[in-house]
C-alpha positions in Angstrom: 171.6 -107.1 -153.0 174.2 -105.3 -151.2 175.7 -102.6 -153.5 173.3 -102.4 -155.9 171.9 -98.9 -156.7 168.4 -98.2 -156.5 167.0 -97.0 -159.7 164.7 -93.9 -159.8 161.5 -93.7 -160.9 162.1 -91.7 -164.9 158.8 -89.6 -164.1 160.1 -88.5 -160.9 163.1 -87.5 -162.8 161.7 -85.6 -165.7 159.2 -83.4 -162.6 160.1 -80.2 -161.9 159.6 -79.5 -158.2 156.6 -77.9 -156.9 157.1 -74.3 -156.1 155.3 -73.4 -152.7 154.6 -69.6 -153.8 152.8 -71.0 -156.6 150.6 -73.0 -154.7 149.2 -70.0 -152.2 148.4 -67.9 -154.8 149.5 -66.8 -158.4 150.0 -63.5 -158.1 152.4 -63.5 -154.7 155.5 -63.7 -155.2 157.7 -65.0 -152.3 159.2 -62.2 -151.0 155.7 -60.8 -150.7 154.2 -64.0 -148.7 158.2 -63.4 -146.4 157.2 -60.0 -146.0 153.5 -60.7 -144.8 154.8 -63.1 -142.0 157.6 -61.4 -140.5 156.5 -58.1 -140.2 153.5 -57.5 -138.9 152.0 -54.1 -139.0 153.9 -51.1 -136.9 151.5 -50.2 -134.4 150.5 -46.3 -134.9 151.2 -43.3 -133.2 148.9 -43.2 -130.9 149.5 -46.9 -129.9 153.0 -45.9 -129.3 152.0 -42.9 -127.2 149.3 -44.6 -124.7 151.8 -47.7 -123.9 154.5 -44.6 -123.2 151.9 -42.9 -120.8 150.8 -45.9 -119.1 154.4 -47.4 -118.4 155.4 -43.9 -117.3 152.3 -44.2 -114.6 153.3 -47.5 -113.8 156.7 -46.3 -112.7 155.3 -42.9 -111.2 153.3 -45.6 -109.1 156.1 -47.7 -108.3 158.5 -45.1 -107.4 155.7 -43.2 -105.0 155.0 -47.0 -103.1 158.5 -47.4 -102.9 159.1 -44.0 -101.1 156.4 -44.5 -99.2 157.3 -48.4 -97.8 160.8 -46.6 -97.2 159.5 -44.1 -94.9 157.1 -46.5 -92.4 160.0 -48.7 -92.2 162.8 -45.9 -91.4 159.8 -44.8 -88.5 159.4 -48.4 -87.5 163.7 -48.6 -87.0 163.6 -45.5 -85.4 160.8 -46.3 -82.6 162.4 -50.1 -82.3 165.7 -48.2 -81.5 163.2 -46.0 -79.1 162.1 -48.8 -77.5 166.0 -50.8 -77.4 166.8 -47.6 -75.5 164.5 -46.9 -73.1 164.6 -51.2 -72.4 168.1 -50.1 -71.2 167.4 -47.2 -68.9 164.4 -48.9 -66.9 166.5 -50.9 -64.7 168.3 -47.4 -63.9 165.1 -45.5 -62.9 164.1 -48.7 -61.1 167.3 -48.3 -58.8 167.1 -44.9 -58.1 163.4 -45.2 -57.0 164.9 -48.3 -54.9 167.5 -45.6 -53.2 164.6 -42.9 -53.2 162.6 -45.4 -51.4 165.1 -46.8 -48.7 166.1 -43.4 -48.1 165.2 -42.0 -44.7 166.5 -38.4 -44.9 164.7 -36.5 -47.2 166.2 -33.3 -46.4 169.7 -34.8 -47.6 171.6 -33.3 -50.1 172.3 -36.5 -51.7 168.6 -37.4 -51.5 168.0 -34.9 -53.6 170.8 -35.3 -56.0 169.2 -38.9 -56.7 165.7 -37.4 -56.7 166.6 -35.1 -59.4 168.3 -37.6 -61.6 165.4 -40.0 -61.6 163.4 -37.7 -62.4 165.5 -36.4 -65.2 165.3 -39.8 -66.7 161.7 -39.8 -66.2 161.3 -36.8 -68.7 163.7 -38.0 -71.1 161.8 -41.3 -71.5 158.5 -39.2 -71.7 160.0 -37.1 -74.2 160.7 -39.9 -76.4 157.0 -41.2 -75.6 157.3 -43.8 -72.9 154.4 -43.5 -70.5 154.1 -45.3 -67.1 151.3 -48.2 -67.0 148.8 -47.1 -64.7 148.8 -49.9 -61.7 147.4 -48.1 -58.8 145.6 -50.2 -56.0 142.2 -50.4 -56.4 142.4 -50.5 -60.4 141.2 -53.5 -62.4 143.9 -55.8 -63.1 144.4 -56.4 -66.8 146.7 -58.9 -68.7 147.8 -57.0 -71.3 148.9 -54.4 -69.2 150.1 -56.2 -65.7 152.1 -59.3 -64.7 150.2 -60.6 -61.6 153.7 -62.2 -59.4 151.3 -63.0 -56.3 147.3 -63.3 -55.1 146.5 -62.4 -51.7 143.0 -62.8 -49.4 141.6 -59.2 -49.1 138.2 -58.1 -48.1 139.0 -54.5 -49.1 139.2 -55.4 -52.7 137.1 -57.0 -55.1 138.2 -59.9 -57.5 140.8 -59.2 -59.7 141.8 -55.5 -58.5 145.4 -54.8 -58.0 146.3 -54.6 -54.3 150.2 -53.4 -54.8 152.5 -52.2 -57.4 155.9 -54.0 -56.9 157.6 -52.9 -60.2 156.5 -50.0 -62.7 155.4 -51.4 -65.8 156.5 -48.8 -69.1 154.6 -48.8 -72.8 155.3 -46.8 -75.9 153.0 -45.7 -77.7 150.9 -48.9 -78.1 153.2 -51.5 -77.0 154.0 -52.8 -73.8 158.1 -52.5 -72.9 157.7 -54.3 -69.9 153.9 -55.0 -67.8 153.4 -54.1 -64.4 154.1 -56.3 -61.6 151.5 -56.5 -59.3 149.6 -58.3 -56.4 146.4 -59.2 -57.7 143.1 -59.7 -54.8 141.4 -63.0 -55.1 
């Protein structure tokens, strides 16, 4: 059977082909039914005008939260670079109360020199809002605020009051730069 033609049907000859147009409905004509399904209606005007409005709110919106996210974090940066600085200086006021302190002439010169310098520091750092932890003896210790280095048996104080400040703690704002280290009573 191999090279034989297949013979066609002679009705399916003699039929014309169906025309789809004529099947959906007489009095379409093609280009009508093409019309109908590629373009759909314009929207109006007014459509138009409230989809303007609302994407130009959107944006309004966007752009004002975006100004606004951009301001926190340039403050954020600015008190984190606060806070980098003055992490830097404590040591310094630290040594100069350490000279202040193992000074025995008061009436020096030199003493006072040193005395005026740490306390220089001292306003810079409160100008820029870093505040000394209060840790006095006698006050309630607290772990958020102090670093308890040592415990000592004392019947002058009651349990869990500070007995002696051995290093100034510093905070900014709210946060703790470095705690208090103290000697805690038992």
């Amino acid at each position: 059977m191999k090279g034989k033609k297949k013979e066609k049907d002679p009705q399916e000859v003699n039929t014309p082909p169906i025309n789809p147009a004529e099947e959906i409905s007489e009095t379409e004509t093609p280009e009508e039914i093409d019309a109908e399904v590629l373009e759909p209606d314009p929207p109006s005007a007014e459509t138009q005008l409230n989809q303007a409005q609302d994407q130009y709110k959107r944006t309004l919106a966007e752009f004002d939260n975006y100004r606004k996210r951009t301001i926190k974090e340039m403050a954020a940066r600015y008190e984190d670079g606060q806070r980098a600085a003055a992490d830097k200086l404590l040591p310094i006021i630290d040594n100069f109360e350490r000279a202040l302190n193992a000074s025995e002439n008061k009436e020096d010169n030199f003493y006072q020199g040193i005395a005026l310098i740490a306390r220089q520091f001292e306003n810079v750092l409160s100008d820029i809002g870093i505040e000394q932890i209060a840790a006095e003896p006698g006050t309630a210790f607290d772990h958020n605020l102090h670093h308890a280095v040592a415990h000592v048996e004392d019947e002058a104080y009651g349990q869990n009051e500070i007995v002696d400040v051995l290093q100034k703690g510093y905070k900014h704002r709210d946060k703790v730069l470095r705690p208090s280290m103290v000697k805690v009573a038992n």
